[in-house]
mmCIF file of the N, C-alpha and C atoms, coordinates in Angstrom:
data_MODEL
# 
_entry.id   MODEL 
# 
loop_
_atom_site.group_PDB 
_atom_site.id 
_atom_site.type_symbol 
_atom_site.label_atom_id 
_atom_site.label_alt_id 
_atom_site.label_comp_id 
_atom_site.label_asym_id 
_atom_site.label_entity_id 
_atom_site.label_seq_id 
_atom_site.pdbx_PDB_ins_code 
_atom_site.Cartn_x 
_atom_site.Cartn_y 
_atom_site.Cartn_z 
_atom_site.occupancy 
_atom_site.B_iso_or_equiv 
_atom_site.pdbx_formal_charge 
_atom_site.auth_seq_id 
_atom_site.auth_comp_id 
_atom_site.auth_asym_id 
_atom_site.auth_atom_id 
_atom_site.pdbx_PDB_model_num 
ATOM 1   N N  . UNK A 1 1  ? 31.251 291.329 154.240 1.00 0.00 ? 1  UNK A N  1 
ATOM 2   C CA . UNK A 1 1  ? 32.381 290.468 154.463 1.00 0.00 ? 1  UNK A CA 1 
ATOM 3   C C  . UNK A 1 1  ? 33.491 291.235 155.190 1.00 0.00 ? 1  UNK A C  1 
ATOM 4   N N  . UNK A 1 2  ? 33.671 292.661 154.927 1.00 0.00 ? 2  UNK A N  1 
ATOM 5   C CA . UNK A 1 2  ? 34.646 293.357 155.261 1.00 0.00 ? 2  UNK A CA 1 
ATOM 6   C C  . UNK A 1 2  ? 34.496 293.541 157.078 1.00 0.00 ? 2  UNK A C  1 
ATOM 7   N N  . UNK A 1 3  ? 32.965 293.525 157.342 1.00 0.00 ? 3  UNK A N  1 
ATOM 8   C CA . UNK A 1 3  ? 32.348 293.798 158.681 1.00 0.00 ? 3  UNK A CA 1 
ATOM 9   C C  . UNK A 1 3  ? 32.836 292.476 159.574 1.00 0.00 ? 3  UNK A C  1 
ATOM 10  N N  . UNK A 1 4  ? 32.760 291.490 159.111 1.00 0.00 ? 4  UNK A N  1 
ATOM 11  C CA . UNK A 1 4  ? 33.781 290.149 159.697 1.00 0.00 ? 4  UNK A CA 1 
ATOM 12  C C  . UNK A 1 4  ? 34.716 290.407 160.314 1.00 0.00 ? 4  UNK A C  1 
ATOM 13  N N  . UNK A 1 5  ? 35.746 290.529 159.131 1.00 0.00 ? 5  UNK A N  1 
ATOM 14  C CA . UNK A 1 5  ? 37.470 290.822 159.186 1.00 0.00 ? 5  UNK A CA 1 
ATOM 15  C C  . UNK A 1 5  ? 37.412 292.178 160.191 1.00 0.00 ? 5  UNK A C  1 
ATOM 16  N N  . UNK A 1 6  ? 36.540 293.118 160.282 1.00 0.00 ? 6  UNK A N  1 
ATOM 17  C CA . UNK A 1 6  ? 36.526 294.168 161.296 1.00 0.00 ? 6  UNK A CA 1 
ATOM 18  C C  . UNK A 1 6  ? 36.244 293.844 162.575 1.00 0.00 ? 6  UNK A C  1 
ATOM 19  N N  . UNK A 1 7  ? 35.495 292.987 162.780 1.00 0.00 ? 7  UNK A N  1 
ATOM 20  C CA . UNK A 1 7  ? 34.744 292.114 164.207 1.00 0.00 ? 7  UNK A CA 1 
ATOM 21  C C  . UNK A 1 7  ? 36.161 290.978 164.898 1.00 0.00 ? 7  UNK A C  1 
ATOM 22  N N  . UNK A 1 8  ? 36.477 290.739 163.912 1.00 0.00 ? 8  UNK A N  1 
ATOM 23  C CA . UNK A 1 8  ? 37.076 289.705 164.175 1.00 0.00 ? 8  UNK A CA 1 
ATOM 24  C C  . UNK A 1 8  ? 38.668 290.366 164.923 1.00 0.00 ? 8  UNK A C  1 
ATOM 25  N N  . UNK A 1 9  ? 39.076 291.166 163.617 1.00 0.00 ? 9  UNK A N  1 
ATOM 26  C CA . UNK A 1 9  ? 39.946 292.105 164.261 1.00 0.00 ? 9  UNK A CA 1 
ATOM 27  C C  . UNK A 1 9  ? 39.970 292.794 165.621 1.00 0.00 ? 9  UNK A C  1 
ATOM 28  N N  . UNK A 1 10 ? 38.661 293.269 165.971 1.00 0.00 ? 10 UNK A N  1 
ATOM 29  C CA . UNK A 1 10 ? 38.184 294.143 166.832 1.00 0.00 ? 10 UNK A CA 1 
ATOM 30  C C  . UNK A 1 10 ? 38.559 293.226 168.893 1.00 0.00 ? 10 UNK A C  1 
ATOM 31  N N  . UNK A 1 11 ? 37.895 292.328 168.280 1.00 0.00 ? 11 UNK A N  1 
ATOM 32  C CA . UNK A 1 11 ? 37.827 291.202 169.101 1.00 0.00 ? 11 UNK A CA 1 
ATOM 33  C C  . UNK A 1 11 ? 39.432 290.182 169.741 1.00 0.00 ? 11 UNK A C  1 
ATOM 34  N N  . UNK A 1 12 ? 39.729 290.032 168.577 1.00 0.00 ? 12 UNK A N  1 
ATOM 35  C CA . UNK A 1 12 ? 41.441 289.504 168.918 1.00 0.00 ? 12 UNK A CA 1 
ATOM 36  C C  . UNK A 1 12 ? 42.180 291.353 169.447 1.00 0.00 ? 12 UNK A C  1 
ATOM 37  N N  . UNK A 1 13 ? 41.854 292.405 169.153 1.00 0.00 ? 13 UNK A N  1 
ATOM 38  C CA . UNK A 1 13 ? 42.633 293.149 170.097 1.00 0.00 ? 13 UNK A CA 1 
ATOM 39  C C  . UNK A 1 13 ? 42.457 293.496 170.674 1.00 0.00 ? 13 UNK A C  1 
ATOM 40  N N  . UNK A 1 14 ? 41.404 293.522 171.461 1.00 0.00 ? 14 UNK A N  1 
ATOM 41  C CA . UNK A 1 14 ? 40.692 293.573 172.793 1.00 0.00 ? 14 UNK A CA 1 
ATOM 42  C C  . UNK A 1 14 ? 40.969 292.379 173.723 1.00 0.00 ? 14 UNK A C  1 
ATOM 43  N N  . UNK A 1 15 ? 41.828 290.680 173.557 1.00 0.00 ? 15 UNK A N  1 
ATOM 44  C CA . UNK A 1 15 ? 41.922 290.203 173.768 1.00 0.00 ? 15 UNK A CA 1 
ATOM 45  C C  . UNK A 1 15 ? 42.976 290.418 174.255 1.00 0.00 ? 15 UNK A C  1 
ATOM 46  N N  . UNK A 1 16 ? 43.685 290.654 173.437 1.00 0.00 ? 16 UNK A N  1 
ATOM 47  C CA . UNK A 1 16 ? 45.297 290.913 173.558 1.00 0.00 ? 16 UNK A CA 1 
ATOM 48  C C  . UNK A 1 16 ? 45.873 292.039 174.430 1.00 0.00 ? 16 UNK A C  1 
ATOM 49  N N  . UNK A 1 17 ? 44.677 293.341 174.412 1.00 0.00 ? 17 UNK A N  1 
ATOM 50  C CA . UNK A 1 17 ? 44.929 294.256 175.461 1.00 0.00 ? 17 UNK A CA 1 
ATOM 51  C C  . UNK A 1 17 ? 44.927 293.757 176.642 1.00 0.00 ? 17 UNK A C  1 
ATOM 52  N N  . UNK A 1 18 ? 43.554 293.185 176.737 1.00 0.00 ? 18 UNK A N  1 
ATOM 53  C CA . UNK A 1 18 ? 43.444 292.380 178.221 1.00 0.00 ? 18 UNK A CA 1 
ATOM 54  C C  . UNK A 1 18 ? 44.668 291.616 178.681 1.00 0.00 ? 18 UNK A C  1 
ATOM 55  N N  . UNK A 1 19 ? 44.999 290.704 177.736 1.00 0.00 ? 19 UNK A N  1 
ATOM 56  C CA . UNK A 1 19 ? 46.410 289.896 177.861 1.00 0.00 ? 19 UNK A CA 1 
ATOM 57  C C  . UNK A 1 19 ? 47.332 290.183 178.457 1.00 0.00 ? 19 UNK A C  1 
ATOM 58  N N  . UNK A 1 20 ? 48.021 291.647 177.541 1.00 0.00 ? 20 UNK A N  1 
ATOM 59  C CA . UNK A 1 20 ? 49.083 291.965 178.101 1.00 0.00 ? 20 UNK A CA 1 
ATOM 60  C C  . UNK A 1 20 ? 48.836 292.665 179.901 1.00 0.00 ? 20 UNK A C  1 
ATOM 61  N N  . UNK A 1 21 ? 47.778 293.113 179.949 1.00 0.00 ? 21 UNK A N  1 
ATOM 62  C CA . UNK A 1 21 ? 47.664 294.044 181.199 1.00 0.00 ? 21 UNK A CA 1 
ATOM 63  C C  . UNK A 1 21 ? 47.596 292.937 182.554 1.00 0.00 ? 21 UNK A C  1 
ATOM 64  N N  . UNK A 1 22 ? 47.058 291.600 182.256 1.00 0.00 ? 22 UNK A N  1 
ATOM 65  C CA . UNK A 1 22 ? 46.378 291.248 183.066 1.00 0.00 ? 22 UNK A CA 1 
ATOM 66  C C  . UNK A 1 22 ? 47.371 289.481 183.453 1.00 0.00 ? 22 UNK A C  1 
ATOM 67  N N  . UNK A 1 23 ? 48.590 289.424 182.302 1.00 0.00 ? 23 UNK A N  1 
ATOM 68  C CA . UNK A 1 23 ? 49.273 288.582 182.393 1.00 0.00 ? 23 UNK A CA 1 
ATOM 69  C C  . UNK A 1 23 ? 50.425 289.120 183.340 1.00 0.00 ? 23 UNK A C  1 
ATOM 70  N N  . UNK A 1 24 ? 50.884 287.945 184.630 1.00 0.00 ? 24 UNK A N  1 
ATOM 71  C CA . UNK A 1 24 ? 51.914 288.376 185.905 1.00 0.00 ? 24 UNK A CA 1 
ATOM 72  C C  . UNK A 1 24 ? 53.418 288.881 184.882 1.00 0.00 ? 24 UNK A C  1 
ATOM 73  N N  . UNK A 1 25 ? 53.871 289.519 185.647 1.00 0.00 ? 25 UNK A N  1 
ATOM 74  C CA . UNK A 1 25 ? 55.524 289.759 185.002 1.00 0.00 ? 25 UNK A CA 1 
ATOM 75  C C  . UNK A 1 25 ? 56.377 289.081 185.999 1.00 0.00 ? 25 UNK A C  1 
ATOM 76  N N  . UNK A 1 26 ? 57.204 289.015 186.129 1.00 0.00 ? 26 UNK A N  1 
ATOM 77  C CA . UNK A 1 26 ? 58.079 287.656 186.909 1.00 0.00 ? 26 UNK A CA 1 
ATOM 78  C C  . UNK A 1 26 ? 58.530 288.549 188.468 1.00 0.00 ? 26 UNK A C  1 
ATOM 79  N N  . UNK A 1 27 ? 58.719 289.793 188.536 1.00 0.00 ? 27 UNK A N  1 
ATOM 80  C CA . UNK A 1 27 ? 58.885 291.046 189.157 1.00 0.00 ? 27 UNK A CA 1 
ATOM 81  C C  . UNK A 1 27 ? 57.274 290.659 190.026 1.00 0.00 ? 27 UNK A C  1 
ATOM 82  N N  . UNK A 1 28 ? 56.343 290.706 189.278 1.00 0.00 ? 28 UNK A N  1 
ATOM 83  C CA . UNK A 1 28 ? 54.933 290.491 190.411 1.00 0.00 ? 28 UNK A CA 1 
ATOM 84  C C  . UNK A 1 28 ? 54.893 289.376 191.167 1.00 0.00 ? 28 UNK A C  1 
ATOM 85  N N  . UNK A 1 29 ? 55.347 287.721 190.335 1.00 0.00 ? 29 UNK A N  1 
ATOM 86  C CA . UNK A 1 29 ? 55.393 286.434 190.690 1.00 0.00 ? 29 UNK A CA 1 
ATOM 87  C C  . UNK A 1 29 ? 56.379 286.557 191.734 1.00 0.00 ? 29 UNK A C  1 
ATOM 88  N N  . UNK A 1 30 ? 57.617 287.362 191.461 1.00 0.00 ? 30 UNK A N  1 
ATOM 89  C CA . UNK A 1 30 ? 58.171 287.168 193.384 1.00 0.00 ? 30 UNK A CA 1 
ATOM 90  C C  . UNK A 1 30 ? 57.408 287.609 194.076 1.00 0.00 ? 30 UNK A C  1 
ATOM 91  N N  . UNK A 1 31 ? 57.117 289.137 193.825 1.00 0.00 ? 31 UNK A N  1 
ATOM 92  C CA . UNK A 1 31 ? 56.464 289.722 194.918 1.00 0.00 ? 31 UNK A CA 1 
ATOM 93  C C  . UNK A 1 31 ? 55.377 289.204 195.700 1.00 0.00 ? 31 UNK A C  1 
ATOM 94  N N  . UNK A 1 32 ? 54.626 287.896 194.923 1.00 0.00 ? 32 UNK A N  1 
ATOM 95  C CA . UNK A 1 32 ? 53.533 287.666 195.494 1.00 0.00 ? 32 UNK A CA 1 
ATOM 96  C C  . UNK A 1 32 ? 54.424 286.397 196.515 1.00 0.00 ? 32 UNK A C  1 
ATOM 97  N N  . UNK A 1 33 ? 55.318 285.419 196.056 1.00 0.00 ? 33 UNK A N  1 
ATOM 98  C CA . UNK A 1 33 ? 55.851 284.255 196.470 1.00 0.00 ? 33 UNK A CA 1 
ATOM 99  C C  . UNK A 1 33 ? 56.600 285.289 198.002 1.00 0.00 ? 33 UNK A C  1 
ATOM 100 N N  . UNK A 1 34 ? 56.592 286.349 197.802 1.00 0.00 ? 34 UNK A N  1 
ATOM 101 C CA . UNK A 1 34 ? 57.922 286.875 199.316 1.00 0.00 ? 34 UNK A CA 1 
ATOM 102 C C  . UNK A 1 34 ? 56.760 287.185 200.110 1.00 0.00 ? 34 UNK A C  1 
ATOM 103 N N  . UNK A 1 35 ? 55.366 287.753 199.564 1.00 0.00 ? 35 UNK A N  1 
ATOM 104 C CA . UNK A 1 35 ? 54.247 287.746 200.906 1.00 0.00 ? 35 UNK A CA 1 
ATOM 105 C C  . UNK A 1 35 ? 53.936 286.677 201.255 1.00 0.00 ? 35 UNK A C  1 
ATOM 106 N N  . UNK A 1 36 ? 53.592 285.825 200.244 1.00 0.00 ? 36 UNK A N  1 
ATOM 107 C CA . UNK A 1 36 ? 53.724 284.652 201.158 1.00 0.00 ? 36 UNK A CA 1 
ATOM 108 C C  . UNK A 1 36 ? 54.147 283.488 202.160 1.00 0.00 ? 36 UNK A C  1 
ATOM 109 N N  . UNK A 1 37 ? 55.580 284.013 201.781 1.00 0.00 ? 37 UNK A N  1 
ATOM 110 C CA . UNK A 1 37 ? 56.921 283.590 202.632 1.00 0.00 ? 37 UNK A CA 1 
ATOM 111 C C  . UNK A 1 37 ? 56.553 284.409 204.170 1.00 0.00 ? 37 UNK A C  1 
ATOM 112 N N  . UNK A 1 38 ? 56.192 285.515 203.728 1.00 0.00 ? 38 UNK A N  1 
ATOM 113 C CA . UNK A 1 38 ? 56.132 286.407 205.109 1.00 0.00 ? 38 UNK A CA 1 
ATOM 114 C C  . UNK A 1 38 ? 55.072 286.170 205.809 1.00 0.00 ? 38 UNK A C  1 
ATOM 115 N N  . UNK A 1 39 ? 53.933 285.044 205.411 1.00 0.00 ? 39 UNK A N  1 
ATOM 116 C CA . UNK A 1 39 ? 52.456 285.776 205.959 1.00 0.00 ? 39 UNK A CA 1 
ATOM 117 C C  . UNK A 1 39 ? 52.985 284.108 206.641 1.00 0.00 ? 39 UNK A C  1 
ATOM 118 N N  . UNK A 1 40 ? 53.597 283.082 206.071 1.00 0.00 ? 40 UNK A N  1 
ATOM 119 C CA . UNK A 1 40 ? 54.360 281.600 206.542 1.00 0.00 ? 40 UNK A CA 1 
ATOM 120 C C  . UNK A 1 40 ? 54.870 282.155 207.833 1.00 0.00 ? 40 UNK A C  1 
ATOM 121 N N  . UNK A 1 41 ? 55.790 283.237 207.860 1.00 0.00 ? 41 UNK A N  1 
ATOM 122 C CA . UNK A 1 41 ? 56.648 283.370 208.732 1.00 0.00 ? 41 UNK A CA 1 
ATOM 123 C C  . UNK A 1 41 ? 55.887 284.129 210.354 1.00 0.00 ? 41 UNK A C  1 
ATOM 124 N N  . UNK A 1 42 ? 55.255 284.672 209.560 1.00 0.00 ? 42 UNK A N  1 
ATOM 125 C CA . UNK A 1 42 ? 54.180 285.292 210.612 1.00 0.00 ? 42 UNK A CA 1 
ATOM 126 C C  . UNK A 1 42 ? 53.179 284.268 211.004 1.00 0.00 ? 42 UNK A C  1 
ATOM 127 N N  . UNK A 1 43 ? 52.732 283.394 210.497 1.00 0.00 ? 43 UNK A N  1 
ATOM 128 C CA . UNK A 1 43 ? 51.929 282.320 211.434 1.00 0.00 ? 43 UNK A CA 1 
ATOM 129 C C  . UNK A 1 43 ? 52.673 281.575 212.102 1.00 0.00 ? 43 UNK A C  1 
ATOM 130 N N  . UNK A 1 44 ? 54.320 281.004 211.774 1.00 0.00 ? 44 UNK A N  1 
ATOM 131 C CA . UNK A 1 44 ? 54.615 280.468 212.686 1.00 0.00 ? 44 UNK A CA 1 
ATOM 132 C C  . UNK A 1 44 ? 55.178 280.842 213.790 1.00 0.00 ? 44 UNK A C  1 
ATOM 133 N N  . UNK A 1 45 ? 55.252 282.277 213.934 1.00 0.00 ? 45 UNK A N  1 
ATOM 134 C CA . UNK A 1 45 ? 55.730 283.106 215.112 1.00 0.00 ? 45 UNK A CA 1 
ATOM 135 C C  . UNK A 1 45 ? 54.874 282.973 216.126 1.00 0.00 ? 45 UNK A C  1 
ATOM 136 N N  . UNK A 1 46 ? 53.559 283.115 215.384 1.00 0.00 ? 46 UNK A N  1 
ATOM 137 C CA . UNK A 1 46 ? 52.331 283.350 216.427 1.00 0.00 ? 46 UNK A CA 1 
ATOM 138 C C  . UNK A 1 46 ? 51.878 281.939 216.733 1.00 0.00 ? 46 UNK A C  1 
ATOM 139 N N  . UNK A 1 47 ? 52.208 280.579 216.737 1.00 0.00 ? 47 UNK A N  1 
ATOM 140 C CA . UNK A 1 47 ? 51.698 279.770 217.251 1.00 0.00 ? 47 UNK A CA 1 
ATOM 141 C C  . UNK A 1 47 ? 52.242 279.336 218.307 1.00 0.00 ? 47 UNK A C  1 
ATOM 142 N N  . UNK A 1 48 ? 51.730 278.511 219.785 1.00 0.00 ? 48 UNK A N  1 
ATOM 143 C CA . UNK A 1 48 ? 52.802 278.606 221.116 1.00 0.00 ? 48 UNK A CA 1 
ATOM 144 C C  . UNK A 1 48 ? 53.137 277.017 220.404 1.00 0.00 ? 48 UNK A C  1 
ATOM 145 N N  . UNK A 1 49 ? 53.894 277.008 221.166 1.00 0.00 ? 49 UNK A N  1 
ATOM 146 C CA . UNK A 1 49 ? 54.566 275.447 221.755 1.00 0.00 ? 49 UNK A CA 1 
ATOM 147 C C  . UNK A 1 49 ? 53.687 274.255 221.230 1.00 0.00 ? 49 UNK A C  1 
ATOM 148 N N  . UNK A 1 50 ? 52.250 274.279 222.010 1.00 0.00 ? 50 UNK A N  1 
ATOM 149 C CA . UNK A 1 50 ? 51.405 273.527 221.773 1.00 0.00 ? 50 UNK A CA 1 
ATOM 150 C C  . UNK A 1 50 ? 50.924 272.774 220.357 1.00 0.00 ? 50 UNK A C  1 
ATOM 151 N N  . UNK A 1 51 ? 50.505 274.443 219.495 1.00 0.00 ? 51 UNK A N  1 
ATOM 152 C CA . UNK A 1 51 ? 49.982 274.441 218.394 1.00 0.00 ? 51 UNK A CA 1 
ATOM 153 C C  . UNK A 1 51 ? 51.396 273.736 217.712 1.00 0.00 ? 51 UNK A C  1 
ATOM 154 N N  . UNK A 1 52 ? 52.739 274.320 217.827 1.00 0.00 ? 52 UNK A N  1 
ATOM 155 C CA . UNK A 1 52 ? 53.449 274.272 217.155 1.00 0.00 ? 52 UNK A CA 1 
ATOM 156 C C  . UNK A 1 52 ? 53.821 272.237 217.222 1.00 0.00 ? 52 UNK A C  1 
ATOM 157 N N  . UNK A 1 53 ? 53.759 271.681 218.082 1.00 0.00 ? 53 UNK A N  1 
ATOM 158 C CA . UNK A 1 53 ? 53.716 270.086 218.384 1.00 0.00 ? 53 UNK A CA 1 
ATOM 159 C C  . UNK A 1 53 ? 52.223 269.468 217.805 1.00 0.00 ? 53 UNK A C  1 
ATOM 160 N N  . UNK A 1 54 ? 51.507 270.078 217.644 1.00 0.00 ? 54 UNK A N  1 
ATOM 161 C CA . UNK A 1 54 ? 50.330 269.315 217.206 1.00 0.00 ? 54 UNK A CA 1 
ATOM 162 C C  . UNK A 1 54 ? 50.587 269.534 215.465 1.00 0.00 ? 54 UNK A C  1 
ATOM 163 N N  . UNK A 1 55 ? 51.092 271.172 214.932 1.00 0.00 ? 55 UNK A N  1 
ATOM 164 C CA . UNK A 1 55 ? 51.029 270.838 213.598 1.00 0.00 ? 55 UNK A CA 1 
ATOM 165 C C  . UNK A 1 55 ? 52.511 269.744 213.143 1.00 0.00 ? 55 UNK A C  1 
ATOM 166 N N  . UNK A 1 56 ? 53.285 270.001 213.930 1.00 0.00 ? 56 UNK A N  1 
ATOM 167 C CA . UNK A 1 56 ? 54.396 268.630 213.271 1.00 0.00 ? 56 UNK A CA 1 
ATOM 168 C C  . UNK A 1 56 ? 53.681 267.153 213.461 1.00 0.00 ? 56 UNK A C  1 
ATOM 169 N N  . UNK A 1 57 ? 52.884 267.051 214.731 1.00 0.00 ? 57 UNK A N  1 
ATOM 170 C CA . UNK A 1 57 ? 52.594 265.381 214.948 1.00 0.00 ? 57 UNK A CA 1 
ATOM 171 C C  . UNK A 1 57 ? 51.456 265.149 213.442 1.00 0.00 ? 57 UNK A C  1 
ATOM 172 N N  . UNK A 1 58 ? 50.767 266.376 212.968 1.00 0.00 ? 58 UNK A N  1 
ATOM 173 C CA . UNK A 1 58 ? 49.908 266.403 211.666 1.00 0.00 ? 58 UNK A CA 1 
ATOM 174 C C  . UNK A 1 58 ? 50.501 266.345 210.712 1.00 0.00 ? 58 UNK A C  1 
ATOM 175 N N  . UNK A 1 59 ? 52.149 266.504 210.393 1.00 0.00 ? 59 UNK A N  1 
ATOM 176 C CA . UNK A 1 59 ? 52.679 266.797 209.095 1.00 0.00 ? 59 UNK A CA 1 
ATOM 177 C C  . UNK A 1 59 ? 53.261 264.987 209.440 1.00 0.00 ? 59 UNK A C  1 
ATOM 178 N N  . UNK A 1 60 ? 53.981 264.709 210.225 1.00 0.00 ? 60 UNK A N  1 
ATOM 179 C CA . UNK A 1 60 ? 54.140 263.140 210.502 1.00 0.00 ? 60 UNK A CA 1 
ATOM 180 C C  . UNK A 1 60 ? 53.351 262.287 210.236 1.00 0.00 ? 60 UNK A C  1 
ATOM 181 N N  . UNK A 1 61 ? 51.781 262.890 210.248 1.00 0.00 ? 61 UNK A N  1 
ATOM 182 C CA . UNK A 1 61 ? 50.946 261.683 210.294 1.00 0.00 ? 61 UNK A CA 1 
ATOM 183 C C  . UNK A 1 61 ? 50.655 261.587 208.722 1.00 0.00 ? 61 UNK A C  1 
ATOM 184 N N  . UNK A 1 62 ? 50.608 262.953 208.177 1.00 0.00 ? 62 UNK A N  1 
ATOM 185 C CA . UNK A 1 62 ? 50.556 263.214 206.573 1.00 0.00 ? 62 UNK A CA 1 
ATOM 186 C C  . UNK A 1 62 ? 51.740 262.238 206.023 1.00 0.00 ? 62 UNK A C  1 
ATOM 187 N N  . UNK A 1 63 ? 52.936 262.495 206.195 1.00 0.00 ? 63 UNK A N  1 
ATOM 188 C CA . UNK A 1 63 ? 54.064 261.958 205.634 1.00 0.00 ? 63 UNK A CA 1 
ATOM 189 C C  . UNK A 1 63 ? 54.465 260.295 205.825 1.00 0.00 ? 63 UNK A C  1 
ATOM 190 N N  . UNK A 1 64 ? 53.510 259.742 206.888 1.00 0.00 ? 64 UNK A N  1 
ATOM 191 C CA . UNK A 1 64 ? 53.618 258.545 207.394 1.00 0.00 ? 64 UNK A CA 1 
ATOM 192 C C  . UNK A 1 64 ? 52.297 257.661 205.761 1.00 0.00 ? 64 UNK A C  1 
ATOM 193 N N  . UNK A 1 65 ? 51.333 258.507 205.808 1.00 0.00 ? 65 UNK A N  1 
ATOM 194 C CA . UNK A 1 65 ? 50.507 257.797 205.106 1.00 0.00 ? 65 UNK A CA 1 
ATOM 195 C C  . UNK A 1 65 ? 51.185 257.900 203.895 1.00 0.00 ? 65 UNK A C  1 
ATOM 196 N N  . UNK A 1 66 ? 51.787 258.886 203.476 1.00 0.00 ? 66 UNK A N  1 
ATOM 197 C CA . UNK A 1 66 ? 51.934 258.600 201.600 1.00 0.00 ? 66 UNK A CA 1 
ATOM 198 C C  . UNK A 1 66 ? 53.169 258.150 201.886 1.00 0.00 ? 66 UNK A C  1 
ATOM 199 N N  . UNK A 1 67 ? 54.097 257.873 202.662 1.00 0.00 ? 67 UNK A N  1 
ATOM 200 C CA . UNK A 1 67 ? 55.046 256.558 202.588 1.00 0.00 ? 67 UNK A CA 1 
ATOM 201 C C  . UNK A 1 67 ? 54.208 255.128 202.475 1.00 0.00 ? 67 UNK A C  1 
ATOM 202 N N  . UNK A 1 68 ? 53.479 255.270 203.617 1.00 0.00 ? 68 UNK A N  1 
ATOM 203 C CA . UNK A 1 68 ? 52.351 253.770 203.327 1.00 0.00 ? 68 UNK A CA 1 
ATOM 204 C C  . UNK A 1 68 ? 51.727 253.176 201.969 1.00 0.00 ? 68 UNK A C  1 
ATOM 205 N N  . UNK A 1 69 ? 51.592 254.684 201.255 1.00 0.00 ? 69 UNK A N  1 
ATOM 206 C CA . UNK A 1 69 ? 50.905 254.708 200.329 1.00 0.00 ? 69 UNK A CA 1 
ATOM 207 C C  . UNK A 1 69 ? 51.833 254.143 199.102 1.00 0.00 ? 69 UNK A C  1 
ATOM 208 N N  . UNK A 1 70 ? 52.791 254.540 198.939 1.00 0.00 ? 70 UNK A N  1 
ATOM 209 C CA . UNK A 1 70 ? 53.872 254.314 198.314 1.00 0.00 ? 70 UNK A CA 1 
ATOM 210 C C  . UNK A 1 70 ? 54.540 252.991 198.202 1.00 0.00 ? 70 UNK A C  1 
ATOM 211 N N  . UNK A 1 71 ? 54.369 252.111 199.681 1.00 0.00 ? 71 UNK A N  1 
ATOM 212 C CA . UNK A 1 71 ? 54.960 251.160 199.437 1.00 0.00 ? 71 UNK A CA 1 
ATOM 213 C C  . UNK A 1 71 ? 54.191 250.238 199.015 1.00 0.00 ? 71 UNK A C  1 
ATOM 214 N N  . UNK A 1 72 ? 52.940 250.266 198.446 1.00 0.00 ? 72 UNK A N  1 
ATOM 215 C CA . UNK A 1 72 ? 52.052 249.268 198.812 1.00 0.00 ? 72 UNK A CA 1 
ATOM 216 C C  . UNK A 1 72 ? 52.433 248.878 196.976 1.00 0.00 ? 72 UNK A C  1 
# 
C-alpha cells in the first residue's frame, strides 16, 4: 500500500517538474508576440506594390463576406 502512495507521489512530481520548466513566463509570451510583430513587419517590407494590392483586395473580400454573413 505504501508502494502506491510512493508511485503516486513519484508521478505527480515529475509532473510538476515538467510543469514548472515547460510552462511560458509572461517575459517569454512577449518575446515570442515581438518576433512575430517583426517577422509581420518583415513580410510586409518585402512585398512590391502588386502583392501588396492583391493582399488588401483579399482582406476586402474576407471582410465583405463576414459582413454578408452577419447580416443575414
Amino acid at each position: 500500500m505504501i508502494k502506491k502512495y510512493i508511485a503516486i507521489f513519484y508521478v505527480a512530481t515529475c509532473l510538476a517538474i515538467l510543469m514548472y520548466f515547460m510552462w511560458p513566463t509572461k517575459k517569454n509570451q512577449l518575446e515570442f508576440i515581438e518576433e512575430e510583430l517583426k517577422k509581420v513587419e518583415t513580410k510586409q517590407r518585402i512585398l512590391t506594390e502588386k502583392e501588396k494590392e492583391l493582399e488588401q483586395l483579399a482582406t476586402e473580400k474576407d471582410w465583405a463576406e463576414v459582413d454578408k454573413d452577419s447580416n443575414k
